[in-house]
N, C-alpha and C positions, 0 to 999 in steps of 0.2 A: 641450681640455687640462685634465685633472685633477691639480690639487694635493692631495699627503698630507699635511693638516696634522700626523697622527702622527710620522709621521718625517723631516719637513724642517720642522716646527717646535718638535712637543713632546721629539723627543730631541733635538736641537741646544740646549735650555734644561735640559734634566734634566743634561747633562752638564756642563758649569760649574759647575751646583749642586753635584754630587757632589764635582767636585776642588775648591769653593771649600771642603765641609763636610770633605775630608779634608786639607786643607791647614790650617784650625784647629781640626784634630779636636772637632767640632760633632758633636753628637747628632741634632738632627730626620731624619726620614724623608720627608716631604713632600718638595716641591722649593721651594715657597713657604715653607715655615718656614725650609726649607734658606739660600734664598736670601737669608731675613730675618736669621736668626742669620748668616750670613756675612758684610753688611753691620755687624751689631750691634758683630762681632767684631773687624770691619778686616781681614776678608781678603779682601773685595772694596771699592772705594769706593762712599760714598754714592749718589753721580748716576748709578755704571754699573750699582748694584744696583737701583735706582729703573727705572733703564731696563728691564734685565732682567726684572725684575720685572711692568714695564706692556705687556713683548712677552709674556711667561709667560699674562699674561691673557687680552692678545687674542685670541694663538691657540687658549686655548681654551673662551672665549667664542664665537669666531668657528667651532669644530666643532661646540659645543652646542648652537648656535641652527643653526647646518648640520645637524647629526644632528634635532633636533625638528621641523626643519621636514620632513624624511624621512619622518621616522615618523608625522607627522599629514597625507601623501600616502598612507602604507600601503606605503612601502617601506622597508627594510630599512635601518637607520645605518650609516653608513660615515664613515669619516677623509678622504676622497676628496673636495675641494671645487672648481667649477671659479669661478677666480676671475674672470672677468666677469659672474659673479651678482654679482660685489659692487657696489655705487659705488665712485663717482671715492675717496671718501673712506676708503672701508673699505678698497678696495684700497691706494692710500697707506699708509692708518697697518700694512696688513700689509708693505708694502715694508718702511718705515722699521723694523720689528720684525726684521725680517728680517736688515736692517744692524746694528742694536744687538747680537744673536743672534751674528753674522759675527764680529763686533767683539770682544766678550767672551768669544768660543768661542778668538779669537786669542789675544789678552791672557792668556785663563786657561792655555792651552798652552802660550807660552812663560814662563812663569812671575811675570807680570805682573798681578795683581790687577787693575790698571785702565790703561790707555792712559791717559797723565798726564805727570809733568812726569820720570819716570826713563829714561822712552824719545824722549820730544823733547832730555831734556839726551845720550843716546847717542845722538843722529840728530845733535846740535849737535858734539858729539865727535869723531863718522867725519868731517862734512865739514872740521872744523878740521884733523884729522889729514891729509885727501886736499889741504887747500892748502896747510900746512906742507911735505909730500914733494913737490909743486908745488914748491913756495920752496925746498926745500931745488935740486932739480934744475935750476931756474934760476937760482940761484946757482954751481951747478956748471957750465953753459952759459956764463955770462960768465966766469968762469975760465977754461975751453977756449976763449975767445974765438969763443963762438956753432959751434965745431966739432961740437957731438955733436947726434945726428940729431932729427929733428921727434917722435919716437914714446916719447923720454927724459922730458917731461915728465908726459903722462899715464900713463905707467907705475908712475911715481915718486909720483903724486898716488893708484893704485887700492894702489901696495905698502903706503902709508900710513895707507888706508882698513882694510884687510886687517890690519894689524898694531894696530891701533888695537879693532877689534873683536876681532880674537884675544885682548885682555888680558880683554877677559871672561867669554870661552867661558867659563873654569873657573867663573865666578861663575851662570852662568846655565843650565848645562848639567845639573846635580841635577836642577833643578826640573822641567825636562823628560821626567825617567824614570820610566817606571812606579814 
């Protein structure tokens, strides 16, 4: 099994860079300057730029020394890495790179600079909303005196959910467009 660290790790970093430097219309061209000025700037956070930043390395760190060691065999460099050449440990830290990468590729899509306390306080919101339309529906149930059907409550707890998150579509839906 061959891994392209090219395209399943160095573009999956290059592109966050690019929406983090057009999203605070940043200058550098690198992806590392890119990524640095994005942090400087507060369009990404600290810790997820830090991270980005030490997955940006590894992987290509972990081609360079993959391509040089190619090349002082006498064969040709490639992007193409199989990783049980690695160790226990290098494999790991390219996992974990890999999840940062995932992470920050989401974040930066949906128009979240960092997985942080704006999408835990909307995760806290939907489920408040799904027990409130809960509550609301069992309090409708003891009024009918337990008459209306077993499938009234969860319906009432996912309309809640739904209506809860629809108040932000508009706020959050720009950010997402080309």
């Amino acid at each position: 099994m061959q891994l392209d660290l090219r395209h399943k790790g160095g573009v999956p970093v290059v592109d966050p860079g690019r929406i983090y430097t057009l999203r605070g219309t940043l200058e550098p061209v690198n992806t590392r300057a890119r990524l640095t000025a994005a942090i400087a700037a507060g369009a990404v956070s600290a810790s997820g730029g830090a991270d980005l930043l030490y997955a940006c390395d590894l992987m290509a760190n972990l081609s360079l020394a993959h391509q040089a060691e190619r090349i002082k065999r006498g064969n040709k460099p490639t992007n193409c890495l199989d990783p049980f050449v690695l160790s226990d440990f290098e494999r790991s830290h390219l996992r974990d790179a890999f999840v940062v990468v995932k992470t920050m590729q989401t974040a930066a899509g949906s128009g979240k600079a960092a997985l942080g306390w704006p999408i835990f306080l909307e995760l806290i919101t939907t489920v408040c909303a799904g027990i409130a339309g809960a509550g609301v529906a069992l309090l409708l149930n003891i009024a009918a005196r337990r008459r209306l059907p077993k499938w009234v409550m969860p319906v009432a707890a996912g309309l809640g959910m739904t209506i809860s998150n629809g108040h932000t579509w508009f706020e959050r839906t720009p950010d997402c467009l080309p």
